[in-house]
C-alpha positions in Angstrom: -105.4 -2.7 -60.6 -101.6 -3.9 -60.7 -100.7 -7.2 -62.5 -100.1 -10.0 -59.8 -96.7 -10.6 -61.0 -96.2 -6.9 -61.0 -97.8 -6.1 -57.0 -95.4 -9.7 -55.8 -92.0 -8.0 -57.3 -93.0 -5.2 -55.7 -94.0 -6.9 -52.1 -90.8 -8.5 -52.4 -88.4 -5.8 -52.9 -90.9 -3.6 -50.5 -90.7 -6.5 -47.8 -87.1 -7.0 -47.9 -86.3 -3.2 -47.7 -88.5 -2.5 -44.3 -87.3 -5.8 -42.7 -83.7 -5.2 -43.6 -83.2 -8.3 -44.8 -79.8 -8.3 -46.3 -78.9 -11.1 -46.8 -82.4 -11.9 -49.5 -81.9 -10.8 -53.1 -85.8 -9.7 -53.9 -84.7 -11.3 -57.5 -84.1 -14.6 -56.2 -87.8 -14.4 -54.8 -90.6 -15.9 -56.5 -94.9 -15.7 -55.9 -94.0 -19.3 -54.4 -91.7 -18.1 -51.7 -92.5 -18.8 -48.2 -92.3 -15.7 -46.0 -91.7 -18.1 -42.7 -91.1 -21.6 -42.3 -88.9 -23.4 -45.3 -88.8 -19.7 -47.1 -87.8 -16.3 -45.8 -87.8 -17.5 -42.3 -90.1 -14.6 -40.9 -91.3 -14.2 -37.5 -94.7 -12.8 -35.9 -92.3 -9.7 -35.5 -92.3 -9.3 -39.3 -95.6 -10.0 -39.7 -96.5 -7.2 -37.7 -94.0 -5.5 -39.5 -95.6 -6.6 -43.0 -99.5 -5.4 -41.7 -97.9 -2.0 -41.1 -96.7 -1.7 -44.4 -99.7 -3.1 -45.9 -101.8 -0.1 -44.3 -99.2 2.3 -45.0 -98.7 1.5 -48.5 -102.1 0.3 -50.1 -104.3 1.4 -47.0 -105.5 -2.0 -46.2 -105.7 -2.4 -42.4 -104.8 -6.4 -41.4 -106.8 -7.1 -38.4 -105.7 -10.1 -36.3 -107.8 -12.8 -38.2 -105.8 -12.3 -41.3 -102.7 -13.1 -40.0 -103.1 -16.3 -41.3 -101.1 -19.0 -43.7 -104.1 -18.0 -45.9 -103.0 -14.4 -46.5 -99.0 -14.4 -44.8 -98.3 -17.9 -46.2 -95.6 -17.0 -49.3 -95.6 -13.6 -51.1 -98.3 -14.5 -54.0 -101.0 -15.2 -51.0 -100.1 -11.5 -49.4 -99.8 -10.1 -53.1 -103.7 -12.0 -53.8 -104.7 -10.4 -50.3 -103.3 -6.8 -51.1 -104.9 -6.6 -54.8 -108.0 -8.0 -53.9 -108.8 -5.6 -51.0 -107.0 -2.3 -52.0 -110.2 0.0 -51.7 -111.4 -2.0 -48.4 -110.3 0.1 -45.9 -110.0 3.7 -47.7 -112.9 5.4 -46.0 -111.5 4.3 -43.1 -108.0 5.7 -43.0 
C-alpha cells in the first residue's frame, strides 16, 4: 500500500493533469488543500471528473453517496478514501 504522502502527490499532480488546470502548480499543493471552496475551486463537473479517474486509475468505483466533503473535501480526504478502498471494487471491474 502507497505512503499517504506518496498517493496525495500523486492525486495532485494526477488531478491537475486530467482537469487541465494550468494555472495550479501540483507542488504548491498540500494534503490540506481544498479541492472546491477556499482551495482549488472545483466544481461538481470535476468531481465527476475526479470519480472517473479514481475508477480508472485504482479501480475504485465512487457511487453518488461518496461525493461528499467527507471523501472530496481537500486532496488528503480523497488520498484516505483511495488508499483505504483500493481492492473494493476489483472483482467488480
Amino acid at each position: 500500500m502507497a505512503e499517504l504522502g506518496s498517493l496525495e502527490r500523486e492525486l495532485m499532480g494526477k488531478i491537475v493533469a486530467r482537469l487541465g488546470l494550468v494555472y495550479v502548480d501540483p507542488s504548491t499543493l498540500s494534503g490540506d488543500t481544498p479541492l472546491f471552496q477556499g482551495g482549488l475551486e472545483l466544481d461538481s463537473l470535476d468531481a465527476l471528473e475526479i470519480g472517473i479517474l479514481i475508477e480508472e486509475d485504482y479501480g475504485i468505483v465512487v457511487v453518488p453517496s461518496e461525493r461528499d466533503r467527507s471523501v472530496f473535501g481537500t486532496i488528503r480526504e480523497l488520498a484516505q478514501f483511495v488508499q483505504h478502498n483500493l481492492q473494493r471494487d476489483a472483482a467488480r471491474l
